[in-house]
C-alpha positions in Angstrom: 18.0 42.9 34.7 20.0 39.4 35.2 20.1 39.9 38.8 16.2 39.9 38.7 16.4 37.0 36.4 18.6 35.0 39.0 16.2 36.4 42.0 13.2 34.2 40.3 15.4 31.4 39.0 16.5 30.3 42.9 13.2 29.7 44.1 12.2 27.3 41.4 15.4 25.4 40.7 15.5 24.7 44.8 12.4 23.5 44.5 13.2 20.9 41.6 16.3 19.3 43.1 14.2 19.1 46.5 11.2 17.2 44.4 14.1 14.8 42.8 15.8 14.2 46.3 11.6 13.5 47.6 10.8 11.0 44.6 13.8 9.5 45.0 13.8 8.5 48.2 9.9 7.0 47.8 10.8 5.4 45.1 14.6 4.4 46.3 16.1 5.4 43.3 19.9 6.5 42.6 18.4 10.2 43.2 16.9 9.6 47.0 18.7 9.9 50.6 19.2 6.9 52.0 19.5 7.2 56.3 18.5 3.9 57.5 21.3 1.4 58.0 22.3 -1.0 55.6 22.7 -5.0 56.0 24.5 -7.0 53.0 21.5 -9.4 51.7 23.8 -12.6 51.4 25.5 -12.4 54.9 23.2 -10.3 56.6 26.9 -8.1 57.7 26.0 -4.6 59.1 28.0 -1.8 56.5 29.4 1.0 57.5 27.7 4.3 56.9 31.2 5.8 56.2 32.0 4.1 52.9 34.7 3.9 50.6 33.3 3.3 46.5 34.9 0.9 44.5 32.9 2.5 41.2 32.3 5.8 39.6 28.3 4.8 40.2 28.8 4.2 44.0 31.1 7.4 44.0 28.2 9.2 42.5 24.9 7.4 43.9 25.7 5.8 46.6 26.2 1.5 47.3 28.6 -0.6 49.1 30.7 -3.8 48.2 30.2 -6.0 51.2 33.6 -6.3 53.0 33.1 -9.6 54.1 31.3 -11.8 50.9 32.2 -9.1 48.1 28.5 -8.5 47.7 27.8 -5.5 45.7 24.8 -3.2 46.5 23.5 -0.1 46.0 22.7 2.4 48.5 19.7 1.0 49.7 21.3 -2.7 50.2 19.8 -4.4 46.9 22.0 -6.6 44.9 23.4 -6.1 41.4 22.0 -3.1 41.2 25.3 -1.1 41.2 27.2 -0.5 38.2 31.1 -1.9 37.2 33.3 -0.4 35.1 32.7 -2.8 32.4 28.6 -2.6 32.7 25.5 -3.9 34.6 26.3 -7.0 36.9 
């Protein structure tokens, strides 16, 4: 009986986290899939797609800190939007 359970439960739960991943992304939100390239807004530096996160929030949703002018952004290149340790910028 749990392996019917389970055989209804897949269906629906995929189609949840694919509507979270699609709102998301329209609303560029920490949830949504970022696959444009990303510019720092002060110094207009190109980032690299391959990223190393300075925070638990840019470990977990995505966002850079600009190499170059210490800009930090979140994954869709907006400023003070990512989170430090110690709270909101």
């Amino acid at each position: 009986m749990a392996g019917i359970t389970w055989l209804f439960l897949i269906p629906i739960v995929s189609l949840v986290v694919i509507g979270v991943l699609v709102v998301g992304t329209l609303r560029k939100n920490g949830w949504g899939i970022n696959l444009n390239p990303v510019r720092c807004p002060s110094c207009e530096a190109p980032l690299s797609a391959r990223r190393q996160p300075v925070f638990r929030s840019q470990a977990l949703l995505g966002g850079w800190v600009c190499p170059h002018c210490g800009t930090k952004m979140d994954k869709w290149g907006r400023v003070g939007t990512s989170e430090s340790p110690s709270g909101p910028l």
